[in-house]
C-alpha positions in Angstrom: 19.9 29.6 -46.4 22.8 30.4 -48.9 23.3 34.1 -49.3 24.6 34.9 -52.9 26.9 37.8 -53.6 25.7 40.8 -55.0 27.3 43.7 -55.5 24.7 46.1 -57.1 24.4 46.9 -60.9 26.8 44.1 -62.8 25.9 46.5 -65.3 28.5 49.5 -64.1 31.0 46.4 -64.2 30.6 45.2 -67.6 30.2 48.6 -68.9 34.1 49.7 -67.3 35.0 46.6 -69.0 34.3 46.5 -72.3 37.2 44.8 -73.5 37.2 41.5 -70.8 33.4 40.5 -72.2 35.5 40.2 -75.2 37.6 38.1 -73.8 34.9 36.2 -71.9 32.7 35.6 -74.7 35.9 34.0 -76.4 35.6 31.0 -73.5 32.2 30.8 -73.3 32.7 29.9 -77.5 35.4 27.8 -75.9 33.6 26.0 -73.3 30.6 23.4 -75.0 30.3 24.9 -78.5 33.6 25.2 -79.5 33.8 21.4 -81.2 30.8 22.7 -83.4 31.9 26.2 -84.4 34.9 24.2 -85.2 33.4 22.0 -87.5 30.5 24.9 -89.4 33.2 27.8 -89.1 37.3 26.9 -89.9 37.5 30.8 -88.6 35.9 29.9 -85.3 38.2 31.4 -82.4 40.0 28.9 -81.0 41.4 28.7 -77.5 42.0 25.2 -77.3 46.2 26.4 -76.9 45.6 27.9 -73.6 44.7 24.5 -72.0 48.3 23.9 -72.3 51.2 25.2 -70.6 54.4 25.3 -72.4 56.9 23.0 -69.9 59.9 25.7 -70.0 57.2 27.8 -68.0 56.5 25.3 -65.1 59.1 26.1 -62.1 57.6 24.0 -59.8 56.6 20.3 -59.2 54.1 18.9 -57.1 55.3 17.1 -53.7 52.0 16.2 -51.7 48.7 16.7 -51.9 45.7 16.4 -49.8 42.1 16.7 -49.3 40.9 20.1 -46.8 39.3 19.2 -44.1 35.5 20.0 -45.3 33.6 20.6 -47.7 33.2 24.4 -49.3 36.9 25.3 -48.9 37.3 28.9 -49.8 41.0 30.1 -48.2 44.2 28.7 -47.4 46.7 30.6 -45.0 49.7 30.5 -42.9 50.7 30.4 -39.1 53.1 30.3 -37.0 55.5 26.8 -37.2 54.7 26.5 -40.8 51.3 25.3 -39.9 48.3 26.1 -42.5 45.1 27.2 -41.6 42.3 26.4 -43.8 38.8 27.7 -44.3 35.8 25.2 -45.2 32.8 25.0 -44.5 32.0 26.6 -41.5 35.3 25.6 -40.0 38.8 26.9 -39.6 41.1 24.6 -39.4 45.1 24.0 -38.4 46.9 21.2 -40.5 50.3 20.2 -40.5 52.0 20.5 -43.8 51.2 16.6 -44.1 47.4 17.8 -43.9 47.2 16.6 -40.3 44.6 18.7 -38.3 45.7 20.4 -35.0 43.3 23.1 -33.3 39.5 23.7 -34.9 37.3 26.4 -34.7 33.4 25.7 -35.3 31.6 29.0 -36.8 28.2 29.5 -36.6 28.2 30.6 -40.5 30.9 29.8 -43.7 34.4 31.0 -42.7 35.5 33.6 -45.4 39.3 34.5 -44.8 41.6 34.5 -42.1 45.2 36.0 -40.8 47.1 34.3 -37.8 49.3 37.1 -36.0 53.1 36.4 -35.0 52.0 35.3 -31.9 49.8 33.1 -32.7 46.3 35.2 -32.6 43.7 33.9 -35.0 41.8 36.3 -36.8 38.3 34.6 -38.4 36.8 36.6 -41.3 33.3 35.5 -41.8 31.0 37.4 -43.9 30.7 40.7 -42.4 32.8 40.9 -39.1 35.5 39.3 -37.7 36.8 37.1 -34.5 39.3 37.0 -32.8 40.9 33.2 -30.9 43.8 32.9 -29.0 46.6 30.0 -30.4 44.2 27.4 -28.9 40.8 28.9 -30.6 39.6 29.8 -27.4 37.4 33.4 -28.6 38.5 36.7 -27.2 36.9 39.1 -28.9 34.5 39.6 -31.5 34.4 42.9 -33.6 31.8 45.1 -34.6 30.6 44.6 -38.4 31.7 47.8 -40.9 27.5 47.1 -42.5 25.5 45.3 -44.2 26.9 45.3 -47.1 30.2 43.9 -46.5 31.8 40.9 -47.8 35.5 40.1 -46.3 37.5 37.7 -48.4 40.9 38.6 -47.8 43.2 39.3 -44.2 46.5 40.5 -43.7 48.0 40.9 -40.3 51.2 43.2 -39.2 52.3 43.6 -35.6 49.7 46.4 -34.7 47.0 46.7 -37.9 45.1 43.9 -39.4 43.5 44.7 -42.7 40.8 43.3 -44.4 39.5 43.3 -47.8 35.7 44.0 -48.0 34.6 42.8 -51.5 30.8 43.9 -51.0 31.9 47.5 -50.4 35.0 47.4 -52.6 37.2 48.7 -50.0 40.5 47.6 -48.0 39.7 48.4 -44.1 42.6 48.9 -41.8 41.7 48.1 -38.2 43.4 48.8 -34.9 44.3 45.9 -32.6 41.3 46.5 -30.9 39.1 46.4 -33.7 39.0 50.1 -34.9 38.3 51.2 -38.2 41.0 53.9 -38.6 41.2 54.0 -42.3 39.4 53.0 -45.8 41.8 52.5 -48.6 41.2 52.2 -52.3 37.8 54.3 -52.2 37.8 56.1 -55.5 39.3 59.4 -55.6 40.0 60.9 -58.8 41.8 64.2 -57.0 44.3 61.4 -55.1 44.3 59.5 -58.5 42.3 56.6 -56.8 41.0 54.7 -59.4 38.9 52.6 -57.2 38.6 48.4 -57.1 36.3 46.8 -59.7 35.0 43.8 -57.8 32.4 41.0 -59.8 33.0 38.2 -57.5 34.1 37.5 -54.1 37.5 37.5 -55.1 39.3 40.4 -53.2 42.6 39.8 -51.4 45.5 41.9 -49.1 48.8 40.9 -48.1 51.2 43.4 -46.6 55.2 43.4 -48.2 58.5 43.5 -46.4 58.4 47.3 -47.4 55.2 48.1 -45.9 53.2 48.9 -48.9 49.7 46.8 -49.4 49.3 44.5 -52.7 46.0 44.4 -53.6 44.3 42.8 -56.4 41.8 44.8 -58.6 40.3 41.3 -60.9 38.3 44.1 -62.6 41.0 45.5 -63.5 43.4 42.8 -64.3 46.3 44.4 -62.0 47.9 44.9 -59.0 47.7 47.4 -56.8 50.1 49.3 -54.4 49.0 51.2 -51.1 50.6 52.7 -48.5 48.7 52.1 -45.5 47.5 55.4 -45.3 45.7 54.8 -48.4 47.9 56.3 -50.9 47.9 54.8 -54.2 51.7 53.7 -55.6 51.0 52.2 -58.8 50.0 49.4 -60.2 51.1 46.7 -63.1 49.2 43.9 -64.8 46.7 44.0 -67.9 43.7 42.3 -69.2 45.8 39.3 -71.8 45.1 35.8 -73.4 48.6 35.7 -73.2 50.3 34.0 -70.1 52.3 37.0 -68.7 48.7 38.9 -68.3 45.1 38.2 -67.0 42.1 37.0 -69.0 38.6 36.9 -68.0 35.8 38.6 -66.7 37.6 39.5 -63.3 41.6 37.9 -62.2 43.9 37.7 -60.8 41.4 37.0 -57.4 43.8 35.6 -55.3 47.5 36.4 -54.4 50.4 35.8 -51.9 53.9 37.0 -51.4 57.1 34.9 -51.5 59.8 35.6 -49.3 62.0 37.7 -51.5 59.0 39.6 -52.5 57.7 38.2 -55.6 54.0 37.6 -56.4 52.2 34.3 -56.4 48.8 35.2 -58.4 45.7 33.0 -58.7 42.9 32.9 -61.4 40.0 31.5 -62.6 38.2 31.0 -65.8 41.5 29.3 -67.1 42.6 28.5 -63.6 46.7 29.1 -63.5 48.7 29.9 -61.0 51.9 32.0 -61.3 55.1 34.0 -60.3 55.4 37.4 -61.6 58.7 39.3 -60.4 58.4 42.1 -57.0 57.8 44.9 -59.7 55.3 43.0 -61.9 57.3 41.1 -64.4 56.1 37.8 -65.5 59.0 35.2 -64.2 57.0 31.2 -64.3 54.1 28.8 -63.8 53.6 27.2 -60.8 51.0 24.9 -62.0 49.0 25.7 -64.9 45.6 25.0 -66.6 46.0 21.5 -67.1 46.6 20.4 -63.8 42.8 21.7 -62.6 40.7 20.2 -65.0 37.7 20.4 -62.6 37.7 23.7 -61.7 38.3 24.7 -65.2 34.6 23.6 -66.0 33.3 25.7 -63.1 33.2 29.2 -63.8 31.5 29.9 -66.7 30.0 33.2 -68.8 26.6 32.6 -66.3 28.7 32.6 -63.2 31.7 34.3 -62.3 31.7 33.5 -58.6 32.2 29.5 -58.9 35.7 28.0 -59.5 38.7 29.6 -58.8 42.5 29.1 -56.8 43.9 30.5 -53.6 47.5 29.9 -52.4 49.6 30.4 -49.3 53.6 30.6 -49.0 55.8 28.8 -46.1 59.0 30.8 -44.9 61.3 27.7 -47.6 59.6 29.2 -50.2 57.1 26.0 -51.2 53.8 26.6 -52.2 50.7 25.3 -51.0 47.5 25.4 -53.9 44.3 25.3 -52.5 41.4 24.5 -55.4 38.3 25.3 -54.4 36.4 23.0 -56.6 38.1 19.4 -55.8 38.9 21.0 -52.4 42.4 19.7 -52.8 45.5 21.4 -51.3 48.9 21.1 -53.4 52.0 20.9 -52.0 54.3 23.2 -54.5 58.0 22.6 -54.6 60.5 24.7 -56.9 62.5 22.1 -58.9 66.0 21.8 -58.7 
């Protein structure tokens, strides 16, 4: 039986973020009615210029692309040897940057993140606890769940800490090797100036930096947030925009990964986009914009925020791999020359 996502009162969301229903009632006009506002009202709001993206902007072209494995894709990763690792259905999966499968996991449930480890260690994030394989998805352990209410979306993995992010309780947990709890980050706090994660939709990610610091994205928000892993709140950059430097919506960006010098590659939905913004926040490029995922565009609509939507992983070169959780498609991103 499907298990929707709830997260308590939408209410406290929408309430704390007065100014994105503005900006989602402008592409719910957008979306089916905006051909007949056009034609009773000439002062109809119009957002017909954001399906396009100016060409100066796209840094990247597509090289390959490729369907994942199964259906329901949700998250796209990397491993060691520049393999991917794929969540869909209730599967976890190891392709070759062709899109050739290696080793396979079979989950009793949907697969809802993963991290693989250095060594090769898989780490399985399913909806509220998470398994660990060895390189050849034999299991080895299988941790406790943090309670009922959790909802993991989002893995990163350092050489002694993993650390999940648990949309359902709006929280980033830092684990032990051995599958520890030893910390909760991002709890609001207002005397450590915690502001605390706004979270609609399971759309929560982590990914650790070269400096040690967590990114973490706070769609409610429309930023970025920095942690220490501690749980120290460093700042933060990004705003709520119908511009293309910031992020529009209900709730983005939802997904995010880091490039090897550091920069940000940020996912959205709504207007689906995906783009480079510079290590201290600066918009820099598209990578592909809201044209090239006319599918998923149609997906997320004022009625449901959860549907549609963009992840994206980066291989040590620097290319980009797209996965669209609509068509199921994974892109094959190469900066152009």
């Amino acid at each position: 039986m499907k298990r929707e996502f709830q997260l308590g009162s939408r209410r406290e969301f929408f309430s704390q973020t007065a100014g994105a229903m503005a900006i989602l009632g402008a592409i719910a006009a957008q979306r089916g009615q905006a051909a007949e506002k056009a034609a009773k009202n000439p002062f109809a709001y119009d957002l017909s210029h954001l399906q396009t993206t100016d060409p100066k902007l796209i840094t990247y072209e597509e090289t390959a692309r490729w369907k994942a494995p199964h259906a329901e894709a949700r998250r796209i990763a990397m491993g060691v040897d520049d393999s991917l690792y794929v969540c869909s259905g209730n599967y976890l999966t190891a392709l070759s940057r062709s899109g050739e499968r290696g080793v396979e996991i079979a989950a009793p449930e949907p697969t809802r993140c993963c991290a693989i480890a250095k060594d090769g260690t898989i780490y399985l994030g399913l909806r509220d606890h998470i398994e660990v394989f060895d390189p050849k998805g034999v299991r080895r352990a299988t941790w406790e769940s943090p309670g009922k209410k959790s909802w993991l979306t989002g893995m990163a993995v350092t050489e002694n800490e993993l650390f999940a992010a648990d949309a359902g309780n709006r929280v980033i947990l830092r684990y032990d090797k051995s599958g520890k709890i030893v910390r909760r980050i991002g709890e609001k706090n207002k005397e450590r100036n915690i502001p605390g994660f706004i979270i609609p939709s399971p759309f929560f990610d982590v990914e650790v930096s070269r400096d040690g610091l967590l990114r973490v994205n706070n769609p409610g928000r429309h930023r970025m947030e920095l942690y220490t892993p501690d749980g120290d709140f460093e700042g933060a950059w990004g705003s709520a925009s119908m511009g293309i430097a910031g992020f529009c919506g209900c709730c983005n960006p939802i997904n995010l990964a880091l490039l090897p010098d550091g920069r940000f590659v940020t996912c959205e939905k709504g207007l689906p986009r995906v783009k480079i913004y510079s290590a201290d926040g600066q918009f820099e490029s598209v990578v592909a914009g809201v044209e090239s995922f006319v599918e998923n565009g149609k997906a997320c609509g004022p009625a449901d925020c959860t549907a549609g939507g963009l992840d994206a992983a980066v291989d040590p070169q620097g290319r980009i791999y797209i996965l669209d959780l609509v068509t199921g498609e994974v892109r094959v991103m190469k900066r152009k020359a």
